[in-house]
C-alpha positions as CSV (number, residue, x, y, z in Angstrom):
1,X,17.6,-12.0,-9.7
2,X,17.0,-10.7,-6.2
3,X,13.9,-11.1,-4.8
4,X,11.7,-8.0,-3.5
5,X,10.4,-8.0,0.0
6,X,6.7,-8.6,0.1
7,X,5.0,-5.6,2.0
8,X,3.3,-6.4,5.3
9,X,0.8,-4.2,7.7
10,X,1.3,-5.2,11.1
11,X,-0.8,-3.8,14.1
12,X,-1.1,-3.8,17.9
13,X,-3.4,-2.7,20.3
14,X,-2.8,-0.2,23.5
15,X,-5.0,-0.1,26.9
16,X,-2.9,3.1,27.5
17,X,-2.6,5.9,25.3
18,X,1.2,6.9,26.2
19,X,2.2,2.8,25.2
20,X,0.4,4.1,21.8
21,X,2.2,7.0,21.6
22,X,5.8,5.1,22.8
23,X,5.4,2.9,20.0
24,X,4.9,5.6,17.4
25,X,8.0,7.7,18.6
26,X,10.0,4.1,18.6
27,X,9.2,3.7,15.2
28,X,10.4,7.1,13.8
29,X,13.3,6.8,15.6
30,X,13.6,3.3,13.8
31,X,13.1,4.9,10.5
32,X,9.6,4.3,9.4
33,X,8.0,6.6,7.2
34,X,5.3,8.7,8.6
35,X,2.7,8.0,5.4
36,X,3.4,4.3,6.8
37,X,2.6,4.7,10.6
38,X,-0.9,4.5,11.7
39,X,-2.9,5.5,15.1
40,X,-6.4,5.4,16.0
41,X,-7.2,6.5,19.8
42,X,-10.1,6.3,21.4
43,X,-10.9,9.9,23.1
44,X,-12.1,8.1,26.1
45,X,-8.7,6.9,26.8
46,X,-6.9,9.5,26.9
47,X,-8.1,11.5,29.8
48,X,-4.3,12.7,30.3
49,X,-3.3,14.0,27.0
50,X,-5.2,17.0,28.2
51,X,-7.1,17.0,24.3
52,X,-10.3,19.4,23.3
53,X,-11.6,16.8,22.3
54,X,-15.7,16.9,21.1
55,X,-17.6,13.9,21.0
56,X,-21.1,12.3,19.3
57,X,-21.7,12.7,15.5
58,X,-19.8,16.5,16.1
59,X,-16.6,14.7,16.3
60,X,-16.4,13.5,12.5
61,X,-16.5,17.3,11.1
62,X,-13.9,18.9,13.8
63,X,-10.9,19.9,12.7
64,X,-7.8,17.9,13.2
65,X,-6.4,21.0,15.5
66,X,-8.6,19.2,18.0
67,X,-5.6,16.6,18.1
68,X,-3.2,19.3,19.6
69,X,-3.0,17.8,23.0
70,X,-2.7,14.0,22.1
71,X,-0.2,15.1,19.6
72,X,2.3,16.9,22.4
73,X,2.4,13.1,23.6
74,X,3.9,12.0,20.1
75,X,7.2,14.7,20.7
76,X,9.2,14.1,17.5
77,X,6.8,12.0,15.1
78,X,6.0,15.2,13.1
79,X,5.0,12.9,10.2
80,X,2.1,11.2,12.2
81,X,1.3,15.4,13.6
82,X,0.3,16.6,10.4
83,X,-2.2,13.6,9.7
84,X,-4.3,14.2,13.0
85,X,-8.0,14.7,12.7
86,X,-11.2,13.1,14.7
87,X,-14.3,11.2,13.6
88,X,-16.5,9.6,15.6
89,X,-16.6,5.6,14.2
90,X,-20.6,4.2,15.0
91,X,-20.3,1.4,18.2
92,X,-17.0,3.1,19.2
93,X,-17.6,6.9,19.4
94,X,-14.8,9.9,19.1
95,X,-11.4,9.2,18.0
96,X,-8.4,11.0,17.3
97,X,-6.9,9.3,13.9
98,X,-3.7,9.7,11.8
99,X,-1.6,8.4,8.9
100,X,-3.3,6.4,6.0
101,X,-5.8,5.1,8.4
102,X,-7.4,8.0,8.7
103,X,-8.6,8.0,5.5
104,X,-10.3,4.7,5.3
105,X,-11.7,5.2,9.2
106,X,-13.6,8.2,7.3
107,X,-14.7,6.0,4.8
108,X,-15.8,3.1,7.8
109,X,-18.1,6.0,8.9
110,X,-19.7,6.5,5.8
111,X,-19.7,2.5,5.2
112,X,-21.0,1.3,8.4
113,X,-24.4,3.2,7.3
114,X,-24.9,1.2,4.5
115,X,-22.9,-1.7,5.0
116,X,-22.9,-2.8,8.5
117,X,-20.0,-4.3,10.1
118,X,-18.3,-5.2,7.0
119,X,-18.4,-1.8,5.5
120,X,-17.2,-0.4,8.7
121,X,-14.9,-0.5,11.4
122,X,-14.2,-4.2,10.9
123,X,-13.9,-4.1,7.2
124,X,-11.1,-1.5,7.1
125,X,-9.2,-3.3,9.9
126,X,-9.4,-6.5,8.0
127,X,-8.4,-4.7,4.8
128,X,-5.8,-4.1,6.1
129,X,-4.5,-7.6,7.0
130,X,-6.0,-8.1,10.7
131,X,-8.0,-11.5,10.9
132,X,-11.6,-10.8,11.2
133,X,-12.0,-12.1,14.8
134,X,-8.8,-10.2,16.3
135,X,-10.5,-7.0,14.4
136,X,-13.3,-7.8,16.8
137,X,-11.5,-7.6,19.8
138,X,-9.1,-4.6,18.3
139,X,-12.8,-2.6,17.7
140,X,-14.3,-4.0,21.0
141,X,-11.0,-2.5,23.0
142,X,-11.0,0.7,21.3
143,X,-14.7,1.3,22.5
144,X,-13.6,0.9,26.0
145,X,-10.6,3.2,25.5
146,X,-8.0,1.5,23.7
147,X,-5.7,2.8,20.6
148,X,-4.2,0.9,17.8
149,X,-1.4,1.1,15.9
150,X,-0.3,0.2,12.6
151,X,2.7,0.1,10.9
152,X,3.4,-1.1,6.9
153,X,6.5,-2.8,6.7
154,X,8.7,-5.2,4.4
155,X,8.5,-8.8,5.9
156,X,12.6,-8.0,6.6
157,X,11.8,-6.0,9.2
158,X,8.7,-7.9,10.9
159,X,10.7,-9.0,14.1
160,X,12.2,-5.1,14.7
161,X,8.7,-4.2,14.5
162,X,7.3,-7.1,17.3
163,X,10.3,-6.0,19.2
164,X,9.0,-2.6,19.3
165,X,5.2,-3.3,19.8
166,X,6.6,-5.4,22.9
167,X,8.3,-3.4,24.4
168,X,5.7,-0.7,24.6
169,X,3.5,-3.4,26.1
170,X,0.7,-4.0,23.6
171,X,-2.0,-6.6,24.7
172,X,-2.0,-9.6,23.7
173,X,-5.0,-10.2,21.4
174,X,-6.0,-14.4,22.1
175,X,-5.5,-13.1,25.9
176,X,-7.8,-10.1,25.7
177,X,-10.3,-12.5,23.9
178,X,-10.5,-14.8,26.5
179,X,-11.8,-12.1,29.0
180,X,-14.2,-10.8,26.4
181,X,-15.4,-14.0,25.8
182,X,-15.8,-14.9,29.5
183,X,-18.0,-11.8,30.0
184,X,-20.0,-13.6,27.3
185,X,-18.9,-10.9,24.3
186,X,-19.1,-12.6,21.4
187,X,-18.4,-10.1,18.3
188,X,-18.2,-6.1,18.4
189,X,-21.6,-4.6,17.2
190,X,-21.6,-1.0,15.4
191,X,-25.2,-0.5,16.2
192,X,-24.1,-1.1,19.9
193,X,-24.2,2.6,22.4
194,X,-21.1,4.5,22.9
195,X,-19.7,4.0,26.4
196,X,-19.8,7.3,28.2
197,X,-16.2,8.1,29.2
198,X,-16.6,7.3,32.6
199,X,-17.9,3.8,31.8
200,X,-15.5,3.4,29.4
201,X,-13.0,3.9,31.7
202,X,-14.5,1.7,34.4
203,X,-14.5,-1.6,31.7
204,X,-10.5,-1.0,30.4
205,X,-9.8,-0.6,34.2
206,X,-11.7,-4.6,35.0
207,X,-9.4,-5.4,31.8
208,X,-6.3,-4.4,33.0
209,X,-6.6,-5.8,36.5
210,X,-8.3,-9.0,35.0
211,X,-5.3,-10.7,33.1
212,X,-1.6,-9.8,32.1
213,X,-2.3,-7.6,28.9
């Protein structure tokens, strides 16, 4: 009897917004579905996607129109385009969000008020297969501009997907920890204040230029 492939998500973390949207387009091309392709930016790192973009508690009821501009930066990924909407997530602030995450980032929102960190941010990204400690970093990186991607895939076509997530330079995780941890970071807080944007930008900046990520 042949053996099904066991379903696996896989996900990968941007400093820059057009890697984010590289990857996404790659993966299309590649053949993934869009109802299996995931991306949550962070409207502070995306200064060049020339987005209306609102931000505070204003961003989790505006329309996903607002997502026009990043979405020009996606090109063909139509199935990711008519997914777009933005929330604002508590400790990270406004993001642009599409594909099935977007449904359970609404649902951290709504969590992370009466569940903390586990019924937030953290707990949806570790739901959805990311080890608790790299969902740290993943929700620490997206409060200083960073976007994530996800993907679900069978495990038959887990190296195609690396190979992709590579070569639109994602960071590497255990590296981008290190530097946290040396700044003496120890976990992402959701009760922490939203970076402004310039601020924002000034810490992903100090992590670019502080380690090959």
């Amino acid at each position: 009897m042949k053996r099904e492939n066991t379903m696996k998500t896989m996900t990968a973390l941007f400093d820059d917004y057009e890697d984010a949207a590289q990857a996404v387009r790659a993966l299309e091309a590649a053949g993934f579905e869009g109802d299996d392709v995931s991306l949550v930016v962070s409207t502070y790192g995306t200064e060049g996607a020339d987005a209306d973009i609102v931000s505070g508690e204003d961003a989790a009821t505006e329309s996903a129109g607002t997502g026009a501009g990043l979405g020009a930066l996606l090109g063909g990924a139509s199935g990711l385009l008519a997914g777009l909407g933005v929330i604002a997530i508590p400790g990270v602030g406004p993001v642009v969000a599409a594909g099935w995450l977007l449904s359970t980032a609404v649902g951290a929102v709504a969590g992370a008020a009466v569940g903390g960190a586990t019924g937030g941010l953290i707990g949806t990204l570790v739901h959805s297969g990311v080890h608790e400690s790299d969902a740290h970093v993943l929700a620490e990186s997206m409060r200083r501009g960073g976007s994530v991607v996800s993907v679900r895939t069978d495990e038959a076509r887990v190296e195609e997907v690396e190979g992709i997530f590579e070569a639109a330079h994602r960071v590497d995780i255990a590296q981008r920890r290190y530097l946290l941890e040396s700044e003496g970071w120890t976990a992402f807080d959701p009760s922490a204040p939203d970076y402004d944007p310039e601020e924002a930008r000034r810490q992903r900046d100090r992590d670019n230029l502080s380690g090959p990520f």
